[in-house]
C-alpha positions in Angstrom: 15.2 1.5 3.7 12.7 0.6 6.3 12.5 -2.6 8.0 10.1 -5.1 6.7 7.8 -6.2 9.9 5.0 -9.0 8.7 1.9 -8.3 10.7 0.3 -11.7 10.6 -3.5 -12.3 10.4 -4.3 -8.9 8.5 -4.7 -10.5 4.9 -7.9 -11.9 3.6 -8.3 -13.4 0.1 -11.6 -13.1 -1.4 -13.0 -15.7 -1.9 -15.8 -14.9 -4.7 -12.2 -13.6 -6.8 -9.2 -14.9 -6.5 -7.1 -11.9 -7.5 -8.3 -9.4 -4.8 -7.4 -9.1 -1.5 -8.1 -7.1 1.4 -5.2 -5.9 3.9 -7.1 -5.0 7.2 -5.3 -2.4 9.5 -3.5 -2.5 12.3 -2.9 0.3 14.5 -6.2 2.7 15.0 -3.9 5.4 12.8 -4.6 3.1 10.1 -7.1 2.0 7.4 -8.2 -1.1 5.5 -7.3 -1.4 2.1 -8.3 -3.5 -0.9 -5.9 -4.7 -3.4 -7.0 -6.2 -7.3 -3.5 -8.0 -9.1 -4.3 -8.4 -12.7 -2.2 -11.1 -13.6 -2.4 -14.8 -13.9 -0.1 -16.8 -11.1 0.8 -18.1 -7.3 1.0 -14.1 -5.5 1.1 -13.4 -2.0 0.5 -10.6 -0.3 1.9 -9.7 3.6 0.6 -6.5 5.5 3.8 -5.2 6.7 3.9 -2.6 10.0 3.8 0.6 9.5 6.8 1.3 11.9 9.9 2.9 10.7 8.4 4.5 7.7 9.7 8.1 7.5 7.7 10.3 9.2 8.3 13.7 6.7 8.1 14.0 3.0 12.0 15.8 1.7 10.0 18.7 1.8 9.1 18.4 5.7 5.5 17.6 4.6 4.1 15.3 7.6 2.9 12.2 6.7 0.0 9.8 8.1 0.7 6.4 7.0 -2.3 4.5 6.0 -1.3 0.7 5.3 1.9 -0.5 4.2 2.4 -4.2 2.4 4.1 -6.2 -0.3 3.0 -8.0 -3.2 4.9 -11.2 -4.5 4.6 -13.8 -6.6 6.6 -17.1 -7.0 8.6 -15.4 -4.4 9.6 -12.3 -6.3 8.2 -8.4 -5.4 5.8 -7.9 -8.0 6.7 -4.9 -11.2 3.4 -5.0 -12.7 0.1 -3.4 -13.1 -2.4 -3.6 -10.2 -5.0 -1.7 -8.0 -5.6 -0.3 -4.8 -8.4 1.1 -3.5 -7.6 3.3 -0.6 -9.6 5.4 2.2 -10.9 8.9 1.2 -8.1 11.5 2.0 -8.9 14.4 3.9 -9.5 18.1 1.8 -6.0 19.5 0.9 -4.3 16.2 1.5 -1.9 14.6 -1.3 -1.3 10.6 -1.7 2.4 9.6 -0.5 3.5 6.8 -2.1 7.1 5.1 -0.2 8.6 2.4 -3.1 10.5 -0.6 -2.6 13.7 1.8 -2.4 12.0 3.6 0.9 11.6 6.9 -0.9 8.2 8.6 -0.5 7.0 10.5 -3.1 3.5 12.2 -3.9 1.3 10.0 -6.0 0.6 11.4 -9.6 -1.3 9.2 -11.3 -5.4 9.5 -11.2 -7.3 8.5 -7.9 -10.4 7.2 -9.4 -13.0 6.0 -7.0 -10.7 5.9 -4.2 -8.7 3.4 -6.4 -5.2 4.4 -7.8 -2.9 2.2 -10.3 0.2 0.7 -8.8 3.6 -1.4 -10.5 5.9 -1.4 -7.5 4.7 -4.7 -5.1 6.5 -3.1 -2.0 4.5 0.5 -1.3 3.6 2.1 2.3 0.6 4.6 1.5 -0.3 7.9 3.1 -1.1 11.1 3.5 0.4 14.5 3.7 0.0 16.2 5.9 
């Protein structure tokens, strides 16, 4: 499992809604992304570094690491529905997906509008290659 670097000053709550959030980037490697919780409650959300994540899929599939961050509320990593709306991948890239266990895996759910659907409150997000 990776180690879990806070990058401080990267989070902005919006202020017009209360459940999104934006996660600005870090390194120039990186890109912003904007995150919608649908639930009711204190959450917080942390832009973590993007350091240490692994840098192959198990099948030696490179992977660019877009923004990596973690979701909690009342304290706890979040297992529940929310959104993300992420950067446009390049042609012939796939979505990499690294869960609170540090195991990346391709995303397989729908990317709709740049936004995919989410339950794990500790992801890094990428692409391969």
């Amino acid at each position: 499992m990776e180690n879990k670097i806070v990058v401080p000053g990267k989070v902005k709550k919006d202020k017009a809604n209360p459940r999104k959030y934006k996660v600005e980037k870090d390194k120039a490697s990186e890109a912003d992304v904007e995150i919608e919780v649908t639930g009711d409650g204190n959450y917080s959300v942390e832009k973590l570094s993007v350091e240490g994540l692994p840098e192959r899929m198990p099948d030696g599939t490179p992977i660019r690491w877009f923004n990596n961050f973690i979701i909690k509320k009342n304290g706890q990593v979040i297992k529940e529905k929310y959104f993300v709306k992420i950067p446009e991948g390049e042609a012939g890239s796939r979505l990499v997906i690294i869960d609170s266990k540090g195991e990346p895996y391709y995303y397989s759910g729908e990317i709709k509008n740049n936004t995919i659907e989410l339950t794990d409150g500790d992801p890094g997000s990428g692409w391969g290659p």
